[in-house]
FITI-598824 format. One record per residue (C-alpha): x, y, z. Coordinates in steps of 0.5 Angstrom, whole numbers, padded with zeros to 4 digits, always signed. Each point is the difference from the previous one (the first is absolute). Layout:
# residues N
XYZ
...
# end
This chain:
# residues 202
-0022+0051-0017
+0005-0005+0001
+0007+0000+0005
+0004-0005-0002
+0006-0002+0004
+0005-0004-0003
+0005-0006+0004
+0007-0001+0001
+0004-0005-0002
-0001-0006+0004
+0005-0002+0005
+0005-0005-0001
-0003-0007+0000
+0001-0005+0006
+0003-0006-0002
-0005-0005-0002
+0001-0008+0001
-0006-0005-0003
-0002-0007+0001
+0001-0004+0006
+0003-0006+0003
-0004-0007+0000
-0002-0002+0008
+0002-0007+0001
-0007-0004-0002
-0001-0006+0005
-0003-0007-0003
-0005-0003+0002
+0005-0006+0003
+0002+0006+0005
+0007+0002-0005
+0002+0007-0002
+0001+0000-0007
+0001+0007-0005
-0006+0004-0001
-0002+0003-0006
-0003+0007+0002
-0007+0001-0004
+0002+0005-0006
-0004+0005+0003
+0006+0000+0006
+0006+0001-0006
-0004+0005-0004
-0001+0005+0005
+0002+0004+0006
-0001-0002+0007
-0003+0004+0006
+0008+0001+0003
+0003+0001-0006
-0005+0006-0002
+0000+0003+0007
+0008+0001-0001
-0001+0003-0006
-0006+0004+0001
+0004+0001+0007
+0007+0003-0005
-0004+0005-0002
-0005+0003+0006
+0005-0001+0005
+0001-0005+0005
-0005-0002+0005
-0005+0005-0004
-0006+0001+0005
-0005-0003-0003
+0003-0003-0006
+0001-0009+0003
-0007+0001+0002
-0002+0002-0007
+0004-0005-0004
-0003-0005+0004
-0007+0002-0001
+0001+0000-0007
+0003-0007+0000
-0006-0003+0003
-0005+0003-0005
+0004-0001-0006
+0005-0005+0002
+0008+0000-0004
+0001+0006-0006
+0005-0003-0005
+0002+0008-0002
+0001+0006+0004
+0001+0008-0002
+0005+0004+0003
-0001+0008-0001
-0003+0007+0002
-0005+0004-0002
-0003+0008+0000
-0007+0002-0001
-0005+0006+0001
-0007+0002-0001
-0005+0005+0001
-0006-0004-0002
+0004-0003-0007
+0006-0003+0002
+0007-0003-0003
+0004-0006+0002
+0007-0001-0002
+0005-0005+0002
+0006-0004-0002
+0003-0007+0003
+0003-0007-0002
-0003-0006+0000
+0002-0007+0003
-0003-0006-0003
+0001-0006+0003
+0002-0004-0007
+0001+0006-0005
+0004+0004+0004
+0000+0007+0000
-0002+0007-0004
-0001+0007+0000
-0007+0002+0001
-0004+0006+0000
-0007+0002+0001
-0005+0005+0000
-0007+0002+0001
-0005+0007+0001
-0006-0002+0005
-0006+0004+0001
-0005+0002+0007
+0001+0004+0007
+0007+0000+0000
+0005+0006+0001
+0007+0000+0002
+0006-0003-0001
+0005-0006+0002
+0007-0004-0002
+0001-0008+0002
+0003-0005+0000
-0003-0006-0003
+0001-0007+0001
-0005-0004-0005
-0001-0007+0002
-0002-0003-0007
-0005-0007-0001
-0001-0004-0005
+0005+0003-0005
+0002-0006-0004
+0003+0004-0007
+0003+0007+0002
-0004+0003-0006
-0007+0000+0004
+0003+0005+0004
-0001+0005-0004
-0007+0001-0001
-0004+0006+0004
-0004-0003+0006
-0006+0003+0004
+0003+0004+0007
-0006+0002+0005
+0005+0004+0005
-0005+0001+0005
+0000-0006+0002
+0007-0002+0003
+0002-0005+0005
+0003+0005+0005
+0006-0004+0006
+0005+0006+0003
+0001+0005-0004
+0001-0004-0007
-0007-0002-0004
-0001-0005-0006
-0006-0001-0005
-0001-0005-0005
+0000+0001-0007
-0002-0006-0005
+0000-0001-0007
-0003-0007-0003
+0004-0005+0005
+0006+0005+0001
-0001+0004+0007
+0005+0005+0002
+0000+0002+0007
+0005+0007+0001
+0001+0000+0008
+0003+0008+0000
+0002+0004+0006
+0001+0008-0002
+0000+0007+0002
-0005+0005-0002
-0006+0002+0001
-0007-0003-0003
-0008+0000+0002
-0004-0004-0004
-0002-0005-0004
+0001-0001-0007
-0001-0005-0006
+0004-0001-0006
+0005-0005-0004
+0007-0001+0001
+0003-0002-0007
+0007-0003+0001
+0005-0001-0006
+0008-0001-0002
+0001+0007-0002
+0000+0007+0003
-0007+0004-0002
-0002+0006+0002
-0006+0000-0002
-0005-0004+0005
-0005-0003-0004
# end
């Protein structure tokens, strides 16, 4: 028996800013001069600008949320594209996930996405979030849309938001959700991401 519990549009996207400005560089003689930022800086996202962004869609000053933020940074490092959306999802012991966003990428721009996915184990109830997904190692946007492998019970738990790490080859996608509901359980699954709207999760 599944319980399926589809999700709202997603709210309207935070103002997204990429790359940053090179520090001076001091010589070797004790001069400053131009520095070149490692590519890894002006491809991708750091930890204050994600904050602010992630901070446009919880709330400012979440309780809970810098401390998540700053976690994942210091296992991880910088994302070069992040996912701004929501999501629904009930099960009672089968289940269904849907969700819709828009995602930021560091070079290629922005893009609807949407994802999908059903999950399996003891598990019964319902939730809707709101989802910032912060997303490694995305160097073609095209590799998003594939299926990764969720285990949701095991999350990483600050305040009242949680986040668990989905990973695909070297693509990793870590959703950080903040929701209402109510959801007991653990569970395993897939989430499927595509450019268009599916109703059907598999």
């Amino acid at each position: 028996m599944l319980l399926a519990s589809c999700a709202s549009t997603s709210p309207p996207p935070p103002s997204s800013t990429t790359g940053t400005t090179a520090p001076a560089v001091a010589s070797e003689d004790g001069s400053e001069g131009a520095g070149t930022a490692p590519e890894d800086e002006t491809d991708s996202f750091d930890e204050a600008e994600i904050l602010a962004q992630a901070e446009g869609v919880f709330g400012d000053g979440a309780e809970g949320l810098a401390k998540m933020v700053e976690d994942i940074f210091r296992e991880r490092g910088r994302p070069n594209a992040y996912i701004v959306g929501s999501e629904g999802s009930g099960a009672i012991a089968l289940g269904l996930r849907y969700g819709a966003g828009r995602m930021y990428h560091a070079v290629e721009g922005d893009q609807e996405v949407y994802w999908t996915g059903p999950s399996i184990g003891f598990d019964v109830g319902g939730d809707a979030n709101k989802v910032f997904a912060l997303v490694y190692d995305l160097y073609d946007t095209e590799e998003l849309f594939q299926r990764y492998p969720s285990v949701e019970g095991k999350v990483y738990v600050v305040g009242g938001f949680t986040a668990n790490y989905l990973q695909r080859g070297n693509v990793v996608v870590v959703p950080i959700k903040l929701g209402a509901g109510w959801r007991i359980g653990a569970n395993v699954g897939y989430l499927k991401f595509t450019k268009d709207r599916n109703y059907l999760p598999f």
